[in-house]
N, C-alpha and C positions, 0 to 999 in steps of 0.2 A: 504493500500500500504506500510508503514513503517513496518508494522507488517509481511508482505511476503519478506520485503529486508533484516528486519534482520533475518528470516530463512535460507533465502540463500546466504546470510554473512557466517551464520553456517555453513550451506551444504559445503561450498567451504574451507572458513580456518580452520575449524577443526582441531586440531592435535592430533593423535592417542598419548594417555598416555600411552603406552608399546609397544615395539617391538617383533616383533617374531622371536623366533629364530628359524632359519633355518639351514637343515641340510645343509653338504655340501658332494660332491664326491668330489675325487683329481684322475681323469682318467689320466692312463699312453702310448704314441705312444707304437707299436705294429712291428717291423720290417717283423713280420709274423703272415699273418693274421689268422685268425683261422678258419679252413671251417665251413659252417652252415650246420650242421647236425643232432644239438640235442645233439652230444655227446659232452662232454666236457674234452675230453683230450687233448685238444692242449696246447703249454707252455704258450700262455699270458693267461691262466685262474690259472694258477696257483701261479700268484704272485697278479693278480688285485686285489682292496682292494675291500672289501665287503660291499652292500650297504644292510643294514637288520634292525629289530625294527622294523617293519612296525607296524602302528597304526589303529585302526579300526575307523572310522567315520558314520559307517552303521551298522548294528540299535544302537551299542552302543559304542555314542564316547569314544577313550579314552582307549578303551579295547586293550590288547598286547597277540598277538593269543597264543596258547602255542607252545612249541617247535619241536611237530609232525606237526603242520602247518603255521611252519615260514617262509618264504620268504627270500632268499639270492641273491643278484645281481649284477654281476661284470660287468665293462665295459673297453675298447681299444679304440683305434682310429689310422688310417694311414692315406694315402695320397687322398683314396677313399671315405671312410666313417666312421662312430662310430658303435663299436660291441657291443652287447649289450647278456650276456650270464643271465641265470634268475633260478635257482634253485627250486623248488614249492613244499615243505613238503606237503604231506598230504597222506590220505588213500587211496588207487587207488580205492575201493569201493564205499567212499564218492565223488567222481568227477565224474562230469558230462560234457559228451562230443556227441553234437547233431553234426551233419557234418549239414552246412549249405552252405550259397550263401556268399561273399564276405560282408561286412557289416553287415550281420544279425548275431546277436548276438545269435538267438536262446536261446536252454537251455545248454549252454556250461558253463566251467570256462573259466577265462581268465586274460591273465598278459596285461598290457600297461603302455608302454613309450613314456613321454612327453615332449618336447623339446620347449625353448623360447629361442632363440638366442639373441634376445634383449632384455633379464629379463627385461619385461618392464607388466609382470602379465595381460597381455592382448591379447595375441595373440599366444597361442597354436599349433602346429603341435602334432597329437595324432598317434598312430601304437599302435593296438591293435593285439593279438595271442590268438586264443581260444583253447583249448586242445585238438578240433581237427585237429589243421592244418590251419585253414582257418584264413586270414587277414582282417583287418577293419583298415581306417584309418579317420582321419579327420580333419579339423582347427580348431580353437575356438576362439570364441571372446567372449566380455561383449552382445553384441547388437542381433550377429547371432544364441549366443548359438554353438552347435556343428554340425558342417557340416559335415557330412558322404556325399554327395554328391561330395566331394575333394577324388582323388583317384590318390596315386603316387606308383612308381614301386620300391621296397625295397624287401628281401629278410628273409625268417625265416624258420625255419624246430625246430619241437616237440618232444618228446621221454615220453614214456609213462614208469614210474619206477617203484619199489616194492614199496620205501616209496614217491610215489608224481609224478611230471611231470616236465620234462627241456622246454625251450623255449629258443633257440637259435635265433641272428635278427643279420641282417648288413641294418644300415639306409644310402645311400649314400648321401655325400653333395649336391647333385641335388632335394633333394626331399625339403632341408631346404633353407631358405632365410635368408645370414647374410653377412656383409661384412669380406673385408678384415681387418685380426685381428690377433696381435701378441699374446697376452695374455689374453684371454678375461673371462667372468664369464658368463655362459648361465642360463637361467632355465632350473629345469630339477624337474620330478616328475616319481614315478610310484605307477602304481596302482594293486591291484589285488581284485577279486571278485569269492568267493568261490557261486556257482549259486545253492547247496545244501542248504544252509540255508540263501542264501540274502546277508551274509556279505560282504564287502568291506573294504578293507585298502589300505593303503597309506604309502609310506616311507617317506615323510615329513607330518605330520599333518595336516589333514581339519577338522574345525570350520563350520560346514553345518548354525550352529546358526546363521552365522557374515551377512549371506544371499550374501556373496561377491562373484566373480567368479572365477572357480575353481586355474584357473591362480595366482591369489593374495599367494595362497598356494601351490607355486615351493619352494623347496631348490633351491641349487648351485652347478652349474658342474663348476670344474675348472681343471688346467692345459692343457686343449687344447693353443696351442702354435703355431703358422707362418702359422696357416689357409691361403690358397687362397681358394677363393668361385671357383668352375669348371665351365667351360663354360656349361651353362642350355639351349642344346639343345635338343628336342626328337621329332622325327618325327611317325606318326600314320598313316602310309599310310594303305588303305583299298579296299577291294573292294565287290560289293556285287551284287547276282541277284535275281530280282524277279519277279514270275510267278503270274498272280490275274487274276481269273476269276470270272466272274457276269452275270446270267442269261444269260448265253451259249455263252456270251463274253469271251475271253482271253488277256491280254494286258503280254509282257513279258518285263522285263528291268533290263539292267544292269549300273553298274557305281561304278566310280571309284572316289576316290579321295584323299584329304592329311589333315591331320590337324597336326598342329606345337606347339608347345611351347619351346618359348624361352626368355633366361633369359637377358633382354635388360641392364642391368645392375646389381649390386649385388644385390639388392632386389626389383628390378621392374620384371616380365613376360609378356610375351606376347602371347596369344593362340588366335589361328585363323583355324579357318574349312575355306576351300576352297573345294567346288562342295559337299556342305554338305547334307549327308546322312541320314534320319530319318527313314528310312524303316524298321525298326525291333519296332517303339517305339508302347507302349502300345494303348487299348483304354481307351476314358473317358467314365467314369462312366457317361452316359446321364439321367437323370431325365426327369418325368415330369413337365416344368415350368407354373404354371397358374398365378403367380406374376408380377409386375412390373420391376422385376429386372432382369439380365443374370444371367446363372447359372456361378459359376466359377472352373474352372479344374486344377488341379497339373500339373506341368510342366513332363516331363518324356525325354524331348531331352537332351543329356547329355553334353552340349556346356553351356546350358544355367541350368542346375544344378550345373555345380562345378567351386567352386569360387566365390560364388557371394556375400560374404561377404559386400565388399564396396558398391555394387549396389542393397541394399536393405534398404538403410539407407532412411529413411521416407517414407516407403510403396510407391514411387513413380514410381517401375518398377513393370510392372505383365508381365512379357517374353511371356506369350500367345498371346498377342498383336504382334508381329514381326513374321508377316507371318498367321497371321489368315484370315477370311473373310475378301475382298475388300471390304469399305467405304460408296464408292458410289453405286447406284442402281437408273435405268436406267427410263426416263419416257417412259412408253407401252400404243402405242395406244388401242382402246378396242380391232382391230385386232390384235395384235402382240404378241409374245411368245417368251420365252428365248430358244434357244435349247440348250439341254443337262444340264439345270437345272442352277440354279446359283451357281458360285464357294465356295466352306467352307476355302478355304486357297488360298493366295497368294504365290508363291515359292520366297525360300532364296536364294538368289545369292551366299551369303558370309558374315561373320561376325568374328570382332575381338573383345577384349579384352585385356587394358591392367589396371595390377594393384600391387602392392606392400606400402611396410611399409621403410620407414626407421626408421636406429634406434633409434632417437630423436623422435619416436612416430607420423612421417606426413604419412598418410596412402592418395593413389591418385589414380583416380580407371578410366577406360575410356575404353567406351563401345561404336561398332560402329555395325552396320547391312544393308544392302541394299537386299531389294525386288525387284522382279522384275516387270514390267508392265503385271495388267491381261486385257484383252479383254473379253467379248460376243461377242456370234452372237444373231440376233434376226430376228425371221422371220417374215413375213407378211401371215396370215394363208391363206387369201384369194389370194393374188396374187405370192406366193412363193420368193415374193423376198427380200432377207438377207442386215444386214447393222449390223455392228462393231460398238459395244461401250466399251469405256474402264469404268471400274468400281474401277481401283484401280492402279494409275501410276507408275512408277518406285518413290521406297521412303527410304528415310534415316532417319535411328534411332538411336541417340548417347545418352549417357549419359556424363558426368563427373562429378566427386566426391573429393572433399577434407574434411578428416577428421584427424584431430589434437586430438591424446591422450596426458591426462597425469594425476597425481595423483594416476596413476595406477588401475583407475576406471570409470576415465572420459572422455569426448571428445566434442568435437564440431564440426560441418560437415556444408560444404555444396556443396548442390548436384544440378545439372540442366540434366533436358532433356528435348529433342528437337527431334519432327518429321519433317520432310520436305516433302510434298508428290511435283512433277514435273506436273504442272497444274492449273491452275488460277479457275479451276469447284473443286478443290479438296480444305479442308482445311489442315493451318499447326500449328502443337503446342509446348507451352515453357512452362513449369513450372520448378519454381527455389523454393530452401526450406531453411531454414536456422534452426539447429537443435543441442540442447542445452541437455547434458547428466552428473547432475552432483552429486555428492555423495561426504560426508566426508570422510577421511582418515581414519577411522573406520568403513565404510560402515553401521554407522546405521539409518542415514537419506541420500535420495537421491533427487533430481528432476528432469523434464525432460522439456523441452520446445519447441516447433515449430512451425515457421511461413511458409507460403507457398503460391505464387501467383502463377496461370495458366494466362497465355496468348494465345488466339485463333485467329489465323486468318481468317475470314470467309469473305465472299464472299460480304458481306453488313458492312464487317466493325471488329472492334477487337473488343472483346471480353476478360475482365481482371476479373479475380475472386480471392479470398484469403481465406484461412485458417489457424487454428491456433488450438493447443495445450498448456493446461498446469498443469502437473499433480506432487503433490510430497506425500510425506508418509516415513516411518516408513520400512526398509528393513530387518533388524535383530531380531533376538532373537523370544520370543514364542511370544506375540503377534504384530502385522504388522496390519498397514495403511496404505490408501494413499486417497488420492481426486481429482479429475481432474475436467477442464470444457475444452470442444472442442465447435467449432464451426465454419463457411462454409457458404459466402453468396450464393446467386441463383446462381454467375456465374462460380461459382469455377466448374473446369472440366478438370480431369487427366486421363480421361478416353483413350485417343490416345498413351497414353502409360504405362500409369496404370489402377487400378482397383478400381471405386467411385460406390459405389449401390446410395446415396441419396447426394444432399449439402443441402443448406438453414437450417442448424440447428444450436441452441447453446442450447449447454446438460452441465448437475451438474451430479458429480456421486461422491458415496464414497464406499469403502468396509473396510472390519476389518477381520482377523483372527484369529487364534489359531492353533499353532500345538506343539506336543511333538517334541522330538529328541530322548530322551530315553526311550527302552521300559518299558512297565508295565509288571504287571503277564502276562494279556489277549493278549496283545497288542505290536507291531514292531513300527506303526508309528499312528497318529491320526492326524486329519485336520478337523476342524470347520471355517464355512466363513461365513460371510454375506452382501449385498451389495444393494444399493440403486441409482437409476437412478431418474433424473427431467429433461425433453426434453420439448423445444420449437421450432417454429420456429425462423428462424433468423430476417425474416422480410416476412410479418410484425410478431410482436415478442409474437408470439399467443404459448400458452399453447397445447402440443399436446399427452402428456404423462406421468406415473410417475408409476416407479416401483419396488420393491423390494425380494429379496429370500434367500435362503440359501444353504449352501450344507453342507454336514461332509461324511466322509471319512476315512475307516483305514484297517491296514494288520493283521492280526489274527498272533500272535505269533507261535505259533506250527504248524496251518494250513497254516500258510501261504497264507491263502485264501482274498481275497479285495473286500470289498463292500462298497458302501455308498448309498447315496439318493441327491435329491436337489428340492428346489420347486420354484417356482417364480410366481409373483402377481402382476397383473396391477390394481390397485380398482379405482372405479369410472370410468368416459368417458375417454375413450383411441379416438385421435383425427389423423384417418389415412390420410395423403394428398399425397399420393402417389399412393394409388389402383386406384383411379379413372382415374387417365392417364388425367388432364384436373387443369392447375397451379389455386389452387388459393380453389379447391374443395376439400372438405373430406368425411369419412365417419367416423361413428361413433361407438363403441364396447366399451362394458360397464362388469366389476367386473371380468376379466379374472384369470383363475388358472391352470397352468401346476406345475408336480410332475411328477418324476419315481423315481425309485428305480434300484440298479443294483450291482451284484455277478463276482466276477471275480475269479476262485479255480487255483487253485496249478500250474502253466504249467509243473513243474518235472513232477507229473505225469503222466502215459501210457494216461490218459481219463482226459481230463480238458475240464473247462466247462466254459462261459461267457454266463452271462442273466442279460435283464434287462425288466421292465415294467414300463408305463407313463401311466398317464390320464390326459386330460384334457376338461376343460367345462370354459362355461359363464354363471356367474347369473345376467343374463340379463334380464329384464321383457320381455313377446313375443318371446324370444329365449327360444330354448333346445340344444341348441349346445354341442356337446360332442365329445373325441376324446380317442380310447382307442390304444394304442400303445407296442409292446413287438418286443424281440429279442432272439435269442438262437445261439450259435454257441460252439458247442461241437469240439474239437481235438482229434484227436487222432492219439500218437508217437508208431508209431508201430517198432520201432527200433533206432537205432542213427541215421540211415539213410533217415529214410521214414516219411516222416508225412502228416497227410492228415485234414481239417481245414474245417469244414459247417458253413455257416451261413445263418440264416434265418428271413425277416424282416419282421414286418406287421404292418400296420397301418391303421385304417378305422377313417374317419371323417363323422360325419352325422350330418345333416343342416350347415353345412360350409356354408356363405354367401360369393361372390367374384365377381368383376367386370369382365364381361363377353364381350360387344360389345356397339356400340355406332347405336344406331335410331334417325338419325337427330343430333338436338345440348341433347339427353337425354342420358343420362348413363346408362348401365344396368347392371343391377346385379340380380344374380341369387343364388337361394337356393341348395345346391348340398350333394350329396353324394359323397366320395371318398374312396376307396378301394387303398393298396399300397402292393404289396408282391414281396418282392427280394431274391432270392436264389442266392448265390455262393458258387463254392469250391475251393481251393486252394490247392495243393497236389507237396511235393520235392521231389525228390530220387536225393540225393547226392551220387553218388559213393565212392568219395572222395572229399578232398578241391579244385580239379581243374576242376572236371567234376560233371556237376548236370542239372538234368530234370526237371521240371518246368511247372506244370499246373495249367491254369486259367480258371474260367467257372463264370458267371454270366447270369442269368436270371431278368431282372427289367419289372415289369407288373403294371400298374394302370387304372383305368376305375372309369371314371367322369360320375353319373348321376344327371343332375337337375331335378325340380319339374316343370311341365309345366307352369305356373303361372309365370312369372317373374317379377323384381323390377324397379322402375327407381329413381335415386337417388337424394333426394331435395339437395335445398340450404340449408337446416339444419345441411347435413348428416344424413338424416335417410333415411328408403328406403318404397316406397311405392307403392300401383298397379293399383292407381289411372286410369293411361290410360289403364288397362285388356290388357297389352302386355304378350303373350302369345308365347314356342317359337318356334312357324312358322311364326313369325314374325319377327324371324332373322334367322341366318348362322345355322344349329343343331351346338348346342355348346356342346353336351354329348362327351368324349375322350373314347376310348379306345388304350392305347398306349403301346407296348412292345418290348421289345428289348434283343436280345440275342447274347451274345459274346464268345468266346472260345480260347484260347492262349494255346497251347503246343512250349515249346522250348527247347532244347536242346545245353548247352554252355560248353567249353573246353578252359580251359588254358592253350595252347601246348609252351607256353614259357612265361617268365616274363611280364608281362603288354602285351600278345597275345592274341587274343582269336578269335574262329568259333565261329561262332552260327548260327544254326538254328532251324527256327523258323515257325509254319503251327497257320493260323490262320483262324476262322470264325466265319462271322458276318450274321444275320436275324433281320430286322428291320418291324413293321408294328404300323399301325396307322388309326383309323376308327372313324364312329361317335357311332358305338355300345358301349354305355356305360355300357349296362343292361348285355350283354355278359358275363358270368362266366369265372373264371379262365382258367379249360379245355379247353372248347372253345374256346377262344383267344390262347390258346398253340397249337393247331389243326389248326388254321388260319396263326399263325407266320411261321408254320413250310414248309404252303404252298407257303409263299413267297421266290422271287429269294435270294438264299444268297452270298452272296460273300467268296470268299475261297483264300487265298494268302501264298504261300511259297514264304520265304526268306532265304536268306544262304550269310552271311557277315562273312571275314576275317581281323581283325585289328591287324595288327602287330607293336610293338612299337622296334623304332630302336635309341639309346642312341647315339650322336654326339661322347661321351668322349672314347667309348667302337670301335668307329670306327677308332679313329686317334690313340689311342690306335693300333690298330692292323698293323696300317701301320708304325708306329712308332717301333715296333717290327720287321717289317720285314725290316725296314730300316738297323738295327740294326746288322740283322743278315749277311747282304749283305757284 
């Protein structure tokens, strides 16, 4: 214990022995702004002072481009917003410019500018311009990383030259968070990234070694002078219809609605969907699950992708959760039956958020949702007569967050959420976190720490569970450590509003790396790792695991091509208490080894290619267990325009052993075969940056056969067939499961932050006990089931509060 206090004695008073120096800009007001066009003749470009030297940080720090590919970039400011004009040397031959979707980076160049209002190296607003036209923006913090999910309405146009490419931008004060300030000193950074050969610079110098974040390495914008912050309001009113028919059903619907953001004061927002709309959003990728756990799914509702910086702070939100499947499920007599199947989602009534930073670093974050009440009907098959149950009440889901930076690298939070379901049959849940983020002022030593109690209200009584965190290491230079031990008694349960696969554990783990920063002859980057795990339970505090691997990794200098490998090892008894679905039992798997291997080539070029291959087995006495595993997904840029992206997955596991059903108080488990093969394609035609087509196809197919002879599982953990259960002696448990998806969409951005889209979608789903069934086959069977087929066609138009009083303001004027 003295030996971890004075480490993080250190972590905390460290004092950086040098300073960096940073550059600075001296941005001059503007009486006349300059149109974004690309061209740069207007007069404030002719006197703004020039921001250049840009420095290379990628593959080799330190490098000063030469001067056919130097970087020059002037900036303004008026009463609207900062201009920002960007000069871009280079060969127009050597530049690559993919038209993509809003955010996707594709294989383009690209300039970005980076803005900290509160030079506090921690909190980013990023605008990015690719060469071809198209926008990308996003936040950044230490914790979030970079949110592309953050999308604000700003303005830019490109011009294509003999020697290089312009980038003209106006970033308006509505997109930034800062207060009112007479004189102030912001961060500011830009970046550019030639995507012909990888490189990247920077107008003030990044340090990748220091392992800090990218923020710690802003310069200084100054002379901005009598800022007022605008009033941050914008409205998203929308409307949309849609047609879905199923097996020679139709349903048609329309709806309208509004969503807001507004800025409650200079650096708080508020954003609220009212009569919220999800009808364009994707599918999930469904697997087959034979495990103990749920699968879990990427969010795709765009309310609950942007912004969420503050409300991710201790894994304690999973947004899947607001508005998913009802809770409860209903007792049925042997005669009774659900009609029309049981619900997959609850609907959203409405939800807000609100969140911001001030500039002293207090960031405050508050999230709120209400569902509304599902019902069943349930019938009586023998007498026809119906009765209501509700399965999931009207409920409310908040969060709130306070998180305190400082150091310019550190923080402390803490967060609570809270379900309420409206029901005395329903339960409700609290879990509160307290979370510890800390690093020296040289960012070469960090640590992290957190505690975390759930509270349950159930129906026989409360239920209090805890967890905790505590991991620190080595964050800079070539080689990096760290070491953590987590651990989670039985009752710990964040499930009602986050995401827990297991608790009851307390695990050790350590890992070590190696990486370059500068290339070699062969060689852009290289990464060697290795890391080691020891899992128990928590109680009682029984040994259940121990495992070790490695990976390396690197980028081929001239080819530019990326491969590595990784292998991992469980030796000796691996001790599972979670397959068996029954507290207190295990099963037992002995000398485990998984490896692949995998190639990633060039994306510049017309043909690129991603593959990779795995194997694994058990040297386990009595087992032959084996698993052979590969991928391929070839591209192909058939233009700037066009690109079209296969992928192919396969995986066969043979003698796989897994809990299958329960005979009495016996466990069973079964010997199996599984087959896995998933096709997708993906295909853009971007016309231009504002209009682009959009195809999605996916095929996922798997067929489960076991061996008739089945297991029942001792009190040892081993499995044995002592009672000759055989299986007609249970449910056929052999799967044949598949499923098929298809997304064409079509989106236009007929004005700033506007957009149509429409969007035709279809789905085929099926599911049998034919496990033995081949591929074909089951293609031939899915395509006989009813599919569902849904057009949608949504109009979101964003309308600026500042741009409206504006206009009336004007015509007051004229009168």
């Amino acid at each position: 214990m003295k030996l971890f206090s004075t480490i993080l004695f250190a972590f905390v008073f460290t004092i950086s022995l040098s300073a960096q120096n940073k550059k600075t800009y001296t941005i001059t007001r503007t009486n006349n702004a300059p149109k974004i066009d690309g061209i740069l003749d207007d007069e404030v470009w002719k006197t703004a002072q020039i921001a250049t030297d840009f420095v290379q940080f990628k593959p080799t720090a330190g490098k000063i481009m030469p001067k056919n590919k130097r970087t020059e970039v002037k900036m303004s400011y008026d009463d609207s917003g900062i201009y920002i004009a960007a000069y871009l040397y280079d060969n127009p031959e050597d530049m690559l410019r993919q038209f993509t979707q809003r955010d996707d980076f594709g294989q383009s160049d690209f300039f970005g500018a980076v803005f900290n209002p509160n030079n506090d190296a921690q909190n980013n607003t990023e605008f990015f311009v690719f060469s071809s036209g198209t926008q990308a923006d996003a936040t950044e913090t230490p914790s979030n990383g970079e949110d592309f999910g953050w999308n604000a309405v700003w303005e830019s146009a490109t011009q294509t030259v003999s020697d290089g490419w312009i980038v003209e931008m106006k970033i308006p004060y509505r997109t930034l968070r800062f207060t009112q300030q007479d004189n102030p000193t912001w961060g500011i950074q830009f970046h550019r990234h030639y995507r012909n050969t990888r490189e990247q610079t920077s107008w003030n110098a990044i340090d990748i070694t220091s392992g800090a974040n990218i923020g710690f390495f802003n310069g200084e914008l100054n002379g901005l002078k009598n800022l007022e912050p605008p009033t941050r309001l914008s409205f998203y009113p929308f409307a949309s219809f849609v047609t879905d028919s199923f097996d020679g059903e139709t349903i048609n619907d329309f709806n309208a609605g509004l969503d807001i953001k507004y800025g409650i004061t200079e650096n708080f927002t508020l954003d609220a969907t009212l009569i919220p709309d999800f009808s364009q959003v994707g599918f999930d990728d469904v697997q087959l699950n034979l495990g103990p756990f749920e699968q879990q799914f990427s969010e795709q509702r765009q309310f609950f992708t942007e912004g969420t910086d503050l409300f991710t702070k201790g894994n304690l939100f999973y947004t899947r959760r607001v508005g998913s499947a009802p809770t409860g499920y209903p007792t049925l007599n042997s005669n009774e039956e659900i009609v029309d199947g049981y619900p997959q989602k609850t609907n959203l009534l409405n939800a807000v958020k609100i969140s911001g930073r001030t500039k002293n670093g207090l960031g405050i974050g508050f999230f709120n949702a209400i569902t509304e009440k599902t019902d069943i009907d349930i019938i009586d098959k023998t007498t026809g007569q119906k009765r209501t149950e509700t399965v999931e009440p009207i409920s409310n889901y908040n969060i709130l967050v306070v998180d305190q930076q400082f150091n310019k690298n550190s923080s402390v939070s803490l967060i609570n959420t809270n379900v309420t379901r409206n029901g005395s049959n329903f339960r409700d849940a609290n879990v509160t976190g307290l979370l510890f983020d800390l690093k020296n002022k040289k960012n070469t030593y960090g640590a992290e720490a957190q505690i975390k109690m759930s509270n349950l209200n159930l129906q026989d009584g409360t239920q209090t569970g805890l967890s905790s965190l505590l991991a620190f290491g080595k964050n800079s230079g070539q080689y990096r450590w760290s070491a953590y031990h987590e651990f989670a008694d039985k009752d710990y349960d964040i499930n009602d509003m986050g995401i827990l696969f297991r608790n009851n554990y307390n695990n050790f783990g350590a890992e070590f790396n190696y990486q370059i920063f500068e290339p070699t002859k062969n060689l852009n980057n290289f990464y060697i790792g290795t890391w080691a795990n020891y899992n128990s339970l928590f109680r009682p505090g029984t040994f259940t695991g121990f495992n070790f691997g490695g990976s390396v990794s690197a980028t081929g200098k001239k080819s530019l091509m990326g491969y590595g490998g990784n292998f991992n090892v469980q030796p000796g008894k691996q001790y599972d208490y979670f397959g068996p679905r029954v507290d207190g039992r295990y099963f037992i798997t002995e000398d485990w080894l998984n490896s692949s291997v995998w190639i990633s080539s060039n994306y510049n070029k017309t043909f690129a290619l991603d593959a990779n291959l795995g194997y694994e087995t058990l040297f386990e006495e009595g087992r032959s267990y084996q698993s052979v595993f590969f991928g391929l997904s070839p591209r192909f840029k058939v233009n700037e325009k066009f690109i079209v992206v296969y992928e192919f997955d396969y995986d066969q596991e043979l003698r796989e052993r897994g809990f299958i059903d329960f005979i009495g108080d016996d466990i069973i488990y079964g010997q199996r075969d599984q087959i896995t093969i998933e096709n997708g394609i993906s295909a853009s035609y971007n016309f231009n940056a504002l209009n682009s087509l959009t195809l999605s196809f996916r095929n996922y197919w798997s067929a489960v056969q076991y061996e008739n002879n089945i297991f029942v599982l001792g009190e040892n953990g081993r499995l044995n067939r002592d009672d000759n259960y055989t299986k007609e002696d249970i449910e056929d448990p052999d799967v044949n499961f598949s499923t098929w998806n298809l997304n064409l969409t079509y989106s236009w951005q007929f004005a700033p932050g506007s957009f149509l889209t429409a969007q035709y979608r279809n789905r085929i789903f099926n599911r049998s006990n034919d496990g033995a069934q081949a591929f074909q086959d089951t293609l031939e069977d899915l395509f006989n089931q009813p599919s569902g087929n849904t057009f949608s066609l949504k109009m979101v138009y964003f309308i600026d509060y500042n741009n409206i009083k504006n206009v009336f303001k004007n015509k007051s004027n004229t009168i």
